[in-house]
mmCIF file as gemmi writes it, N, C-alpha and C atoms, coordinates in Angstrom:
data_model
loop_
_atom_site.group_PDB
_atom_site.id
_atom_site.type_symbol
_atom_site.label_atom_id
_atom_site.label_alt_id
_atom_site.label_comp_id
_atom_site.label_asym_id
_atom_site.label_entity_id
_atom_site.label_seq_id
_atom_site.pdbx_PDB_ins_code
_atom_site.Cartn_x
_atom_site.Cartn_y
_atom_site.Cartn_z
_atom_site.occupancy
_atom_site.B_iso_or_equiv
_atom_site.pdbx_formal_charge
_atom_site.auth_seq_id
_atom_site.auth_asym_id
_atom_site.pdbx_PDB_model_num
ATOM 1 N N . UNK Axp A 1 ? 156.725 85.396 115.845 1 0 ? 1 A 1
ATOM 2 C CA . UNK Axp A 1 ? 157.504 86.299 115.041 1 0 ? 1 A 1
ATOM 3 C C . UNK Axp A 1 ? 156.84 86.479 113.692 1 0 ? 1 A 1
ATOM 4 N N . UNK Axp A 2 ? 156.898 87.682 113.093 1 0 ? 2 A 1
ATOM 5 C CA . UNK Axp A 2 ? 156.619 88.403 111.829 1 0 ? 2 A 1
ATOM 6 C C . UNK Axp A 2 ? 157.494 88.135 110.746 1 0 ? 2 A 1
ATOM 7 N N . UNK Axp A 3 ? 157.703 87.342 109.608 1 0 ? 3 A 1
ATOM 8 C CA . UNK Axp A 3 ? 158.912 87.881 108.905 1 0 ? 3 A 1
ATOM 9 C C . UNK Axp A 3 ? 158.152 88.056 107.615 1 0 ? 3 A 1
ATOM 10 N N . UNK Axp A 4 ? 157.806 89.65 106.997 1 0 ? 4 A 1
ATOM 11 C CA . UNK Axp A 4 ? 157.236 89.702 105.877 1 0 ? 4 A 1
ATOM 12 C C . UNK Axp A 4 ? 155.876 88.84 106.025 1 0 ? 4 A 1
ATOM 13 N N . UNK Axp A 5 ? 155.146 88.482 105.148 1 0 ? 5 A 1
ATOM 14 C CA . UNK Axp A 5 ? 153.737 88.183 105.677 1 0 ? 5 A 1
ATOM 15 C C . UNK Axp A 5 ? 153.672 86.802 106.114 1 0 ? 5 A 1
ATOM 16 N N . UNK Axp A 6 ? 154.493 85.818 106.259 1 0 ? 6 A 1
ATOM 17 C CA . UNK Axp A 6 ? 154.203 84.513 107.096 1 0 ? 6 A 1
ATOM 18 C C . UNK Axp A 6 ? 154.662 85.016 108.509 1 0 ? 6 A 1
ATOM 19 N N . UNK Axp A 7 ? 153.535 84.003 109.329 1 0 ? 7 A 1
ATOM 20 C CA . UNK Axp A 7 ? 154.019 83.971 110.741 1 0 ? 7 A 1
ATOM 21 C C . UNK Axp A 7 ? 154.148 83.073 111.373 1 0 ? 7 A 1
ATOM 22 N N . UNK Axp A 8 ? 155.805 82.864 112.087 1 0 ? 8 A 1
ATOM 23 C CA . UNK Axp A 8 ? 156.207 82.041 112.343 1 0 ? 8 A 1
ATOM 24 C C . UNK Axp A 8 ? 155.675 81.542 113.764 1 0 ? 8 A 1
ATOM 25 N N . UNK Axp A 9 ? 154.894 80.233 114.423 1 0 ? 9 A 1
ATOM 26 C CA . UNK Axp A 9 ? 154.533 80.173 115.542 1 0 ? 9 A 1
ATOM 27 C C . UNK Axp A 9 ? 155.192 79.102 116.097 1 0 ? 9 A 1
ATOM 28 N N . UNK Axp A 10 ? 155.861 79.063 117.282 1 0 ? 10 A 1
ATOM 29 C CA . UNK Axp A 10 ? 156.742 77.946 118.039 1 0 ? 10 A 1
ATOM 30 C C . UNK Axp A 10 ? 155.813 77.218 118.147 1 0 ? 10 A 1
ATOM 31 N N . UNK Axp A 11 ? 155.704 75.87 118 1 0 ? 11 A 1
ATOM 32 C CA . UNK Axp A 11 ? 155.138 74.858 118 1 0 ? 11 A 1
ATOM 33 C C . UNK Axp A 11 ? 155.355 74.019 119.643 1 0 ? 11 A 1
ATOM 34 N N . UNK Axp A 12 ? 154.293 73.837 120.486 1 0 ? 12 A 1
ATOM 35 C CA . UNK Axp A 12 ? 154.459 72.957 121.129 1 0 ? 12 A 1
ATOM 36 C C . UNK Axp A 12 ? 154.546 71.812 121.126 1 0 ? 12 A 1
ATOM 37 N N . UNK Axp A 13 ? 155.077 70.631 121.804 1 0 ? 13 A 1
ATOM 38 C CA . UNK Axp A 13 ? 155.469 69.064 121.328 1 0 ? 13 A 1
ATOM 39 C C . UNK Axp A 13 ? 154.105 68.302 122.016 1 0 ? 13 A 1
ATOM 40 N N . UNK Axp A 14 ? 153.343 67.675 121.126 1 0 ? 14 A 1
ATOM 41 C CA . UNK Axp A 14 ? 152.428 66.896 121.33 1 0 ? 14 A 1
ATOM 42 C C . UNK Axp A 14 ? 151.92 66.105 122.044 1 0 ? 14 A 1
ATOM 43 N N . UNK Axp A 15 ? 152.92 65.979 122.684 1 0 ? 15 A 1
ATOM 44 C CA . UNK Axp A 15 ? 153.331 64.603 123.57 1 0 ? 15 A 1
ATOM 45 C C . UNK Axp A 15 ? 154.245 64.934 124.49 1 0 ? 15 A 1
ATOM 46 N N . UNK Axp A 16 ? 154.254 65.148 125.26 1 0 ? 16 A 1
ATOM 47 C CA . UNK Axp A 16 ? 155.364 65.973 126.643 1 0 ? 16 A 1
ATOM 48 C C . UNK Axp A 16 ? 155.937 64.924 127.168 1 0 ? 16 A 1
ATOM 49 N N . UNK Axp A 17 ? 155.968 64.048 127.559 1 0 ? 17 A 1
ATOM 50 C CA . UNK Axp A 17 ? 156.54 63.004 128.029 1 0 ? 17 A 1
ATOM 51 C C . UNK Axp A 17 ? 157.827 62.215 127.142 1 0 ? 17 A 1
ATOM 52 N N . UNK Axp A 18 ? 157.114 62.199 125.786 1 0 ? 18 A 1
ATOM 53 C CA . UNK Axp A 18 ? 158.231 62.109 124.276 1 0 ? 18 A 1
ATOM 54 C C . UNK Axp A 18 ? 159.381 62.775 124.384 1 0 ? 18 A 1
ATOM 55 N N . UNK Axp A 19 ? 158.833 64.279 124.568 1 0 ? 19 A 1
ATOM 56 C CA . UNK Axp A 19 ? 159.858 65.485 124.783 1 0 ? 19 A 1
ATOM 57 C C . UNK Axp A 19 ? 160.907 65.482 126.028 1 0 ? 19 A 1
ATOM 58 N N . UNK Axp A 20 ? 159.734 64.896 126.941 1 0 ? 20 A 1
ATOM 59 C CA . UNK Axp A 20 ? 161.251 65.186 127.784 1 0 ? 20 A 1
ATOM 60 C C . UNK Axp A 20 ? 162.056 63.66 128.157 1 0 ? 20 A 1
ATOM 61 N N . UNK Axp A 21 ? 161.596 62.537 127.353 1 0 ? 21 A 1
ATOM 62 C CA . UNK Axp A 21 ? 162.631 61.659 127.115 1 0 ? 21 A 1
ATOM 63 C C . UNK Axp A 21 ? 163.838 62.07 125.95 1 0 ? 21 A 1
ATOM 64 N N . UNK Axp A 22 ? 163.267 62.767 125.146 1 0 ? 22 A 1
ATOM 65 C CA . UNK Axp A 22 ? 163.94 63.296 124.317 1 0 ? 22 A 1
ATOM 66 C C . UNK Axp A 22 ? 165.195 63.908 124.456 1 0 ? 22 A 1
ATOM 67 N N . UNK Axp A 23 ? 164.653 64.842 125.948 1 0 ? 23 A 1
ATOM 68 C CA . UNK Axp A 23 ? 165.979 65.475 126.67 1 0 ? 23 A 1
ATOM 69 C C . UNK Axp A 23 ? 166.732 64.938 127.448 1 0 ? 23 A 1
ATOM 70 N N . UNK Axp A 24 ? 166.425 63.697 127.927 1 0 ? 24 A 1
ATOM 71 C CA . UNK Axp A 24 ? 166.963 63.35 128.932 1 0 ? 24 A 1
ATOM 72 C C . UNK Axp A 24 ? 168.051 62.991 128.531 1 0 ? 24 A 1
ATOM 73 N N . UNK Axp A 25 ? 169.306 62.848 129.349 1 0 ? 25 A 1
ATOM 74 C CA . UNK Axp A 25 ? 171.209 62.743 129.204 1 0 ? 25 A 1
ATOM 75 C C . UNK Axp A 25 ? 171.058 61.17 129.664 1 0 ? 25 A 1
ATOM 76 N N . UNK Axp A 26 ? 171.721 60.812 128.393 1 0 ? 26 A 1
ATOM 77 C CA . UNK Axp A 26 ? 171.625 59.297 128.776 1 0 ? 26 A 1
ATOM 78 C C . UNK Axp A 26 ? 172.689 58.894 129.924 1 0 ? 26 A 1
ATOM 79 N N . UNK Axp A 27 ? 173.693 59.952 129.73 1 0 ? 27 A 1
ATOM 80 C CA . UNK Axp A 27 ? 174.56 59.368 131.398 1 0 ? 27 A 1
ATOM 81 C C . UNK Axp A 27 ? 174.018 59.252 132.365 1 0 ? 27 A 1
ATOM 82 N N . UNK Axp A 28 ? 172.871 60.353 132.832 1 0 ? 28 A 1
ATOM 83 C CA . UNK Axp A 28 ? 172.149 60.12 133.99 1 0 ? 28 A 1
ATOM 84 C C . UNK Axp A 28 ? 170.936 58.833 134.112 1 0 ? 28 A 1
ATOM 85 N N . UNK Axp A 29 ? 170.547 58.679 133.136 1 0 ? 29 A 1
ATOM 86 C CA . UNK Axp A 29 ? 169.534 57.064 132.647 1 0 ? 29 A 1
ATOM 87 C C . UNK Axp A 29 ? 170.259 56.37 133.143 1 0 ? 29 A 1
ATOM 88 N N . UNK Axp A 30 ? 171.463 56.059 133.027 1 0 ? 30 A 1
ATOM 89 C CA . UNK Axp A 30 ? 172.552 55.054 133.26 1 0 ? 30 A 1
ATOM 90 C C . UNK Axp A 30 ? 173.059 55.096 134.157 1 0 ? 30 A 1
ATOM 91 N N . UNK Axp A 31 ? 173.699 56.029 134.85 1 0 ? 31 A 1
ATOM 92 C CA . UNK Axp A 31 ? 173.869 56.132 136.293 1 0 ? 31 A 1
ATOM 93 C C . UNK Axp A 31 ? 173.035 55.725 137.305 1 0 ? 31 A 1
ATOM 94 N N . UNK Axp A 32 ? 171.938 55.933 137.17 1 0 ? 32 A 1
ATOM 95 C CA . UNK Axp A 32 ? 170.431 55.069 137.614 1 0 ? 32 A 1
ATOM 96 C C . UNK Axp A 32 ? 170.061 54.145 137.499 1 0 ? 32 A 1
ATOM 97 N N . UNK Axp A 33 ? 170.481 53.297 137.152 1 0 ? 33 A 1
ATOM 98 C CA . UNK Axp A 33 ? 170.101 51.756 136.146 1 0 ? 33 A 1
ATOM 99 C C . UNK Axp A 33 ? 171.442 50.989 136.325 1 0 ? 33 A 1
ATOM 100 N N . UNK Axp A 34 ? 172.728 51.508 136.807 1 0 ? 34 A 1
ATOM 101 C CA . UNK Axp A 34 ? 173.652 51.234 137.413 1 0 ? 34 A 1
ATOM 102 C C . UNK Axp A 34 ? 173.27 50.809 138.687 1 0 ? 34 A 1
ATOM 103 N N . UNK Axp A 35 ? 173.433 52.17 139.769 1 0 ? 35 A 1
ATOM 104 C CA . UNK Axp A 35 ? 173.08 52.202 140.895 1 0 ? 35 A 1
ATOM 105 C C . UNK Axp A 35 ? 172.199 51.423 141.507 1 0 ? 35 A 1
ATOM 106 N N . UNK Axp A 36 ? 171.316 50.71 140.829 1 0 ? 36 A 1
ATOM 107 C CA . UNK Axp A 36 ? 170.585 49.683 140.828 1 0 ? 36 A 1
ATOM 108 C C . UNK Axp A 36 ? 171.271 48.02 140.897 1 0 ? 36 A 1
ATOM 109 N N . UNK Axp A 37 ? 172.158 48.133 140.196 1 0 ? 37 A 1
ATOM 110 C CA . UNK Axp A 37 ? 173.031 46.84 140.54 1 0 ? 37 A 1
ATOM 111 C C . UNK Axp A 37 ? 173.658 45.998 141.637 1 0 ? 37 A 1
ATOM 112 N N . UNK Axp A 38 ? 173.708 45.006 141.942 1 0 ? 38 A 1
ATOM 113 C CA . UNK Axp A 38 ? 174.503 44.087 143.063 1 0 ? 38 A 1
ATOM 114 C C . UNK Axp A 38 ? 175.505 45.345 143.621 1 0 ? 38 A 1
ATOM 115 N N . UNK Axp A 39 ? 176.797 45.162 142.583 1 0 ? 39 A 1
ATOM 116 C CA . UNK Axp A 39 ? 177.881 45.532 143.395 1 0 ? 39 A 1
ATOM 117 C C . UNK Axp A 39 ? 177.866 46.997 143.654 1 0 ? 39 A 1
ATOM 118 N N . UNK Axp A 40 ? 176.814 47.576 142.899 1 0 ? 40 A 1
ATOM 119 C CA . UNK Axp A 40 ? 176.791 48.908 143.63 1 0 ? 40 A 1
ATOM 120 C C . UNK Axp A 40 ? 175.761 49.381 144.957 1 0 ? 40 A 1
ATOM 121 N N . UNK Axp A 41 ? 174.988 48.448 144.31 1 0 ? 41 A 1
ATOM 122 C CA . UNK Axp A 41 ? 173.662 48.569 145.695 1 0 ? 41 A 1
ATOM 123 C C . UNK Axp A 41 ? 174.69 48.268 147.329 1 0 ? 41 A 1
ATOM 124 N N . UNK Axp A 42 ? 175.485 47.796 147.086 1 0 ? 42 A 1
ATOM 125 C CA . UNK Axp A 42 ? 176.662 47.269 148.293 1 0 ? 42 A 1
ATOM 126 C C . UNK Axp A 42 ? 177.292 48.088 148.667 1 0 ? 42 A 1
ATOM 127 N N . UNK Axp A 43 ? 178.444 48.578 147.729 1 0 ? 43 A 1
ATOM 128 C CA . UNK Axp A 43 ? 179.121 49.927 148.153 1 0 ? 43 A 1
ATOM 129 C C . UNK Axp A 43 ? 178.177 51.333 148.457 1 0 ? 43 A 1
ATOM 130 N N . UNK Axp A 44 ? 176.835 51.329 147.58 1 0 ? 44 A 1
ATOM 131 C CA . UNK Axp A 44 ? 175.834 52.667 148.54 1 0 ? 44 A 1
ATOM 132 C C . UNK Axp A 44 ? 175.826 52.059 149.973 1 0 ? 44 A 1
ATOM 133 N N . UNK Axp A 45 ? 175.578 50.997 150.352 1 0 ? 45 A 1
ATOM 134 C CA . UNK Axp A 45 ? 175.457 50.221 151.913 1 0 ? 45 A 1
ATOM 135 C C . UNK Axp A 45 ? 176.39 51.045 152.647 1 0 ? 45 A 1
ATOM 136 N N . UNK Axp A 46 ? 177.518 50.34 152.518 1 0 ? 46 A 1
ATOM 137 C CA . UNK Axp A 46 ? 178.512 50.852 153.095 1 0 ? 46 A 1
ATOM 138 C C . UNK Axp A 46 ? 178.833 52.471 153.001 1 0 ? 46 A 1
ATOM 139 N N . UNK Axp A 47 ? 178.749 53.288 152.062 1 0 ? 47 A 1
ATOM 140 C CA . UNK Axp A 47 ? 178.776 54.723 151.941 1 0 ? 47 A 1
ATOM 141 C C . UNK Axp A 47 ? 178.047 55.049 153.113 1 0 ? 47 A 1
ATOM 142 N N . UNK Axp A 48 ? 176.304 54.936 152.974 1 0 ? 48 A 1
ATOM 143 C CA . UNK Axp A 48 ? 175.581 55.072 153.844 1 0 ? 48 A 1
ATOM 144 C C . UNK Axp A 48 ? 176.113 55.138 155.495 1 0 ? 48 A 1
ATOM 145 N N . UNK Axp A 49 ? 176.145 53.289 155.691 1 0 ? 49 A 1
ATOM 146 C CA . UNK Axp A 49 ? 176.723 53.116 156.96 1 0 ? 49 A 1
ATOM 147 C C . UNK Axp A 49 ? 177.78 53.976 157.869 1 0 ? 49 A 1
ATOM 148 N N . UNK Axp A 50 ? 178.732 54.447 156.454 1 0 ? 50 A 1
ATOM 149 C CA . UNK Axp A 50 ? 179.878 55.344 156.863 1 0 ? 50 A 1
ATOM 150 C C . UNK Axp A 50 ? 179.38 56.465 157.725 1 0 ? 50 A 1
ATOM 151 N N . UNK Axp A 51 ? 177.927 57.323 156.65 1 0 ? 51 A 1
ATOM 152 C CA . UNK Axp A 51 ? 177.77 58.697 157.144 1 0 ? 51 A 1
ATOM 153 C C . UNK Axp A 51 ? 177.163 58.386 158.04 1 0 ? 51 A 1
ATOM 154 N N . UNK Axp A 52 ? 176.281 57.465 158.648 1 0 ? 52 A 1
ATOM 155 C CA . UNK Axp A 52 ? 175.697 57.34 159.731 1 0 ? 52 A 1
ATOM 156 C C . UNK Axp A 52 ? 176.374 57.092 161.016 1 0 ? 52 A 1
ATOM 157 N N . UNK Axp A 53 ? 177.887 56.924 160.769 1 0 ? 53 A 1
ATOM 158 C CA . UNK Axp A 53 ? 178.969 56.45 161.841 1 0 ? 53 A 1
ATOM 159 C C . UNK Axp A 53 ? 179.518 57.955 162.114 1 0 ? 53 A 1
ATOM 160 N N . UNK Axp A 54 ? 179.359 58.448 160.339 1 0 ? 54 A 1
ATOM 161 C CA . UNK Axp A 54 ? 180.741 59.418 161.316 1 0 ? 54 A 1
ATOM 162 C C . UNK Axp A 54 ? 179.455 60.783 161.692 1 0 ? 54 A 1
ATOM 163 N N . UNK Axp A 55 ? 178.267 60.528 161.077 1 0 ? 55 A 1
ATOM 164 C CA . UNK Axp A 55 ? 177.628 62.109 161.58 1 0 ? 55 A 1
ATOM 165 C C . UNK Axp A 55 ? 176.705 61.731 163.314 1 0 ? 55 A 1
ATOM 166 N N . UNK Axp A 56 ? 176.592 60.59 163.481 1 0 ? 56 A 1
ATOM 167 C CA . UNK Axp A 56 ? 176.901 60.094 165.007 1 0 ? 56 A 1
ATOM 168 C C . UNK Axp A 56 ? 177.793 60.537 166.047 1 0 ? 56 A 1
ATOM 169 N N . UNK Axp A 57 ? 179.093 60.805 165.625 1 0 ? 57 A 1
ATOM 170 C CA . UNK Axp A 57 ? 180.253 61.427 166.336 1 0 ? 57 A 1
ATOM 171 C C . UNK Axp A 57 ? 180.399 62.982 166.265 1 0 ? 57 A 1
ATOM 172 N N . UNK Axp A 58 ? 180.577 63.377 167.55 1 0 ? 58 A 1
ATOM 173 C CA . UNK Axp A 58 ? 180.609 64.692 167.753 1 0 ? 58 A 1
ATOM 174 C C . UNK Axp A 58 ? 181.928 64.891 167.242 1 0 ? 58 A 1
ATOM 175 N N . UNK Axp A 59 ? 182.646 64.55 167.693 1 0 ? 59 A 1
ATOM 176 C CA . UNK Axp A 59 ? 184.384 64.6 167.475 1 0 ? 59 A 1
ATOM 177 C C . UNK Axp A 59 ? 185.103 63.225 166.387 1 0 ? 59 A 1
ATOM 178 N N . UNK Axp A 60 ? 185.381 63.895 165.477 1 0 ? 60 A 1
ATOM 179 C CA . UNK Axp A 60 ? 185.955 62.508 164.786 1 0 ? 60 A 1
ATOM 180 C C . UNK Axp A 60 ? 186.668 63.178 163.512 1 0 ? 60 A 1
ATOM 181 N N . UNK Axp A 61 ? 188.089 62.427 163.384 1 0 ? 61 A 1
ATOM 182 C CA . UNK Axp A 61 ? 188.954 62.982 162.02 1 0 ? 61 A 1
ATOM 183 C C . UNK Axp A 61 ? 188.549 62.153 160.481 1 0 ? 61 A 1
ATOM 184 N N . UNK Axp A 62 ? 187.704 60.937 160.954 1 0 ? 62 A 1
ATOM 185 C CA . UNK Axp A 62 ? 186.826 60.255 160.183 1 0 ? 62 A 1
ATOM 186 C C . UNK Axp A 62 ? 185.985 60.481 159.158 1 0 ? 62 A 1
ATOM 187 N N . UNK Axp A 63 ? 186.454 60.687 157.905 1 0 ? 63 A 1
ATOM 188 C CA . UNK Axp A 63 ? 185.742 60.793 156.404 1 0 ? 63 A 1
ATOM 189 C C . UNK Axp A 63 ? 185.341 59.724 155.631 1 0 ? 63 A 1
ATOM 190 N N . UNK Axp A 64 ? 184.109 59.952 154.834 1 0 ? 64 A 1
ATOM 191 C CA . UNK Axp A 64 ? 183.891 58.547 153.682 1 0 ? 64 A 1
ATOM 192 C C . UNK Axp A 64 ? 184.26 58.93 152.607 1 0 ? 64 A 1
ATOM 193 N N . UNK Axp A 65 ? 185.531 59.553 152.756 1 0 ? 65 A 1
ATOM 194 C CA . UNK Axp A 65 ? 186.116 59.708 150.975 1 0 ? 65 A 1
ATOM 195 C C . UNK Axp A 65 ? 186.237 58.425 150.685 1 0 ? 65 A 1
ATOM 196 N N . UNK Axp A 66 ? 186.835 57.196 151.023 1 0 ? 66 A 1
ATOM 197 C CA . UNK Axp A 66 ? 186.844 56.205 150.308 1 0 ? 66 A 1
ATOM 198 C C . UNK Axp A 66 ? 186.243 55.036 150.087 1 0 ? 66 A 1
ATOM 199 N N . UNK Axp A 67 ? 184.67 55.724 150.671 1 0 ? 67 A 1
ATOM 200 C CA . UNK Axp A 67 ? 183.688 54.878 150.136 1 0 ? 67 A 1
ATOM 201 C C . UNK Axp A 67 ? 182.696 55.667 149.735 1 0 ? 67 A 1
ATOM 202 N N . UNK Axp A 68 ? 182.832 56.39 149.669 1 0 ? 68 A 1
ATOM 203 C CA . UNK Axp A 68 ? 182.261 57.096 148.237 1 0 ? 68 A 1
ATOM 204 C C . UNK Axp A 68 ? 183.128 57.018 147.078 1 0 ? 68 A 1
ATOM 205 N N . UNK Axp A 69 ? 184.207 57.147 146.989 1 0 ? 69 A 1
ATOM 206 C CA . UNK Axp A 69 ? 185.339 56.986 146.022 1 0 ? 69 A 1
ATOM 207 C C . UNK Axp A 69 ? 184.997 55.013 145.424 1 0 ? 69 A 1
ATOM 208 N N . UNK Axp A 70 ? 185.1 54.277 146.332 1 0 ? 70 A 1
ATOM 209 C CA . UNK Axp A 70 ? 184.682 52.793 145.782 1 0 ? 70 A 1
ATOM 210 C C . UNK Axp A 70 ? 182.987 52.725 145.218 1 0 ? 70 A 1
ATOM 211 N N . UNK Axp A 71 ? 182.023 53.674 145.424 1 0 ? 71 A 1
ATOM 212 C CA . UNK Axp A 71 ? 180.859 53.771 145.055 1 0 ? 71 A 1
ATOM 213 C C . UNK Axp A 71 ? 181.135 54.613 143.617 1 0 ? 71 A 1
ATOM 214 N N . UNK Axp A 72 ? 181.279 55.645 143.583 1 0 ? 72 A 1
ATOM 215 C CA . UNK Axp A 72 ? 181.423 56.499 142.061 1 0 ? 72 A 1
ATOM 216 C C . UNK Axp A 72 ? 182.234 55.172 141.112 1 0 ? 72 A 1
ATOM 217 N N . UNK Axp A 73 ? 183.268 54.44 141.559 1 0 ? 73 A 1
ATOM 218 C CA . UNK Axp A 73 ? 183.977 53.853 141.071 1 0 ? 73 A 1
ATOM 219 C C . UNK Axp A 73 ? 183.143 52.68 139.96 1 0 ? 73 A 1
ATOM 220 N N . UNK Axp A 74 ? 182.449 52.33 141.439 1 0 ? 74 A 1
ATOM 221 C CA . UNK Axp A 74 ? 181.852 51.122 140.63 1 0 ? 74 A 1
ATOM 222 C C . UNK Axp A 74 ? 180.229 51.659 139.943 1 0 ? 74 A 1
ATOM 223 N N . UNK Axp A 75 ? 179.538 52.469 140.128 1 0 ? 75 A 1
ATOM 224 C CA . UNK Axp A 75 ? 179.045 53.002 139.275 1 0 ? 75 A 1
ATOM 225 C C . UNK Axp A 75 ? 179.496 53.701 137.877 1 0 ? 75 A 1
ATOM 226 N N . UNK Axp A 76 ? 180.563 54.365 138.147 1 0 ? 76 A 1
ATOM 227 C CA . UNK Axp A 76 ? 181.127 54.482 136.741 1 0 ? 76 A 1
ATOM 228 C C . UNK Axp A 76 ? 181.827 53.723 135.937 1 0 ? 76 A 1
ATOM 229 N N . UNK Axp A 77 ? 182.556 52.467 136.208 1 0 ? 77 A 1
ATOM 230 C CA . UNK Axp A 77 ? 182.525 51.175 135.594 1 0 ? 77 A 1
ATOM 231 C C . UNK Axp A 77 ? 181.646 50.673 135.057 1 0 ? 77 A 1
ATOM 232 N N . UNK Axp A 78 ? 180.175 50.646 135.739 1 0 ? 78 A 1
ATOM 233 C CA . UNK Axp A 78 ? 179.095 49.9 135.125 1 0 ? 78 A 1
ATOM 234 C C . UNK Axp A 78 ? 178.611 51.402 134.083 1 0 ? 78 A 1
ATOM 235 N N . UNK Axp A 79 ? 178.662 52.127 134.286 1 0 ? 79 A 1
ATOM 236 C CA . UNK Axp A 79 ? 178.4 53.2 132.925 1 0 ? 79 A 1
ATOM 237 C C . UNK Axp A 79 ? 179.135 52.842 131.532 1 0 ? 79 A 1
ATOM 238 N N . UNK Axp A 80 ? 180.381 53.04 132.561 1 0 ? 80 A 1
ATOM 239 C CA . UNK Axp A 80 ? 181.522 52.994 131.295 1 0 ? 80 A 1
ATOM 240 C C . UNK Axp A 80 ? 181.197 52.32 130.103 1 0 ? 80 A 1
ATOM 241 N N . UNK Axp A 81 ? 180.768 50.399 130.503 1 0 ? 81 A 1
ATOM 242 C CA . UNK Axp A 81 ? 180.576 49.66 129.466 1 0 ? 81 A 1
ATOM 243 C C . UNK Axp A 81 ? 178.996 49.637 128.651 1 0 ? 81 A 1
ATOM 244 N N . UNK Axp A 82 ? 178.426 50.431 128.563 1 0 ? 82 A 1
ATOM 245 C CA . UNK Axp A 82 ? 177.108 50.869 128.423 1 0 ? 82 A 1
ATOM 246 C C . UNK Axp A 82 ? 176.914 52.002 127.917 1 0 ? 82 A 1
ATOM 247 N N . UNK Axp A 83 ? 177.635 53.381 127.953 1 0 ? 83 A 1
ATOM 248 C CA . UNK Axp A 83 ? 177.574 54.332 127.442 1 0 ? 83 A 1
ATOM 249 C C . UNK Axp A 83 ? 177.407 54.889 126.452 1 0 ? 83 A 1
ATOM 250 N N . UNK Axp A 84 ? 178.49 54.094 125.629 1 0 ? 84 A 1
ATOM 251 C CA . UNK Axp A 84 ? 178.416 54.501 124.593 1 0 ? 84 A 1
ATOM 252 C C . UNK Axp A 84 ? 178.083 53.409 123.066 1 0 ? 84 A 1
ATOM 253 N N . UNK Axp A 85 ? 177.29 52.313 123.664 1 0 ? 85 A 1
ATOM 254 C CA . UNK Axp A 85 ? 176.471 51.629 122.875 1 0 ? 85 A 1
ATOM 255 C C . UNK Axp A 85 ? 175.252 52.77 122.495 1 0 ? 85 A 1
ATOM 256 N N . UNK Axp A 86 ? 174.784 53.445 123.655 1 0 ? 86 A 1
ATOM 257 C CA . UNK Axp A 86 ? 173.568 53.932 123.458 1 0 ? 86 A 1
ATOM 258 C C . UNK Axp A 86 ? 173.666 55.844 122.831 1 0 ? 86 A 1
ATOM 259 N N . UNK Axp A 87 ? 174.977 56.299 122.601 1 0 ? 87 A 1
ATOM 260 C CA . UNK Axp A 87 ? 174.997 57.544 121.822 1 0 ? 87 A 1
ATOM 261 C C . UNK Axp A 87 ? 175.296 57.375 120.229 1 0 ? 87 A 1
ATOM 262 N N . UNK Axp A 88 ? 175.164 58.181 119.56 1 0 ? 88 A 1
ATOM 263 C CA . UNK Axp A 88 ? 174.331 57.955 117.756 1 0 ? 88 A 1
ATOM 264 C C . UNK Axp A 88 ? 175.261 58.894 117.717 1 0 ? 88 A 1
């Protein structure tokens, strides 16, 4: 851009990797670094196991709402207490 005789030039970031830690949403850092844990690495088990039971079955009234529901759970517990140490 032109404004009167300076010209303004967007600057690229030096370091790209800086930048896009920069961007990154610390909920999702954490959701990851969760998911990584004992009691969640367990309930993904079981989530898993679920879909592999019920997409096995041709016919079945069988859902993993509530182990996916005990997985979000305990991943977002382990967020919960972590979250917001790390926002400024």
């Amino acid at each position: 851009m032109v404004f009167g005789q300076k010209t303004v030039v967007k600057e690229e970031p030096e370091d790209v990797n800086l930048y896009t830690l920069w961007l990154q949403d610390p909920l999702e850092t954490l959701r990851q670094k969760c998911e990584e844990t004992k009691h969640c690495v367990h309930t993904r088990e079981r989530l898993e196991l679920c879909e592999t039971r019920v997409g096995s079955r041709s016919q079945t009234q069988e859902d993993c709402t509530e182990e996916l529901f005990d997985f979000l759970h305990a991943r977002d517990h382990c967020v919960s207490h972590k979250l917001f140490h790390s926002v400024k």
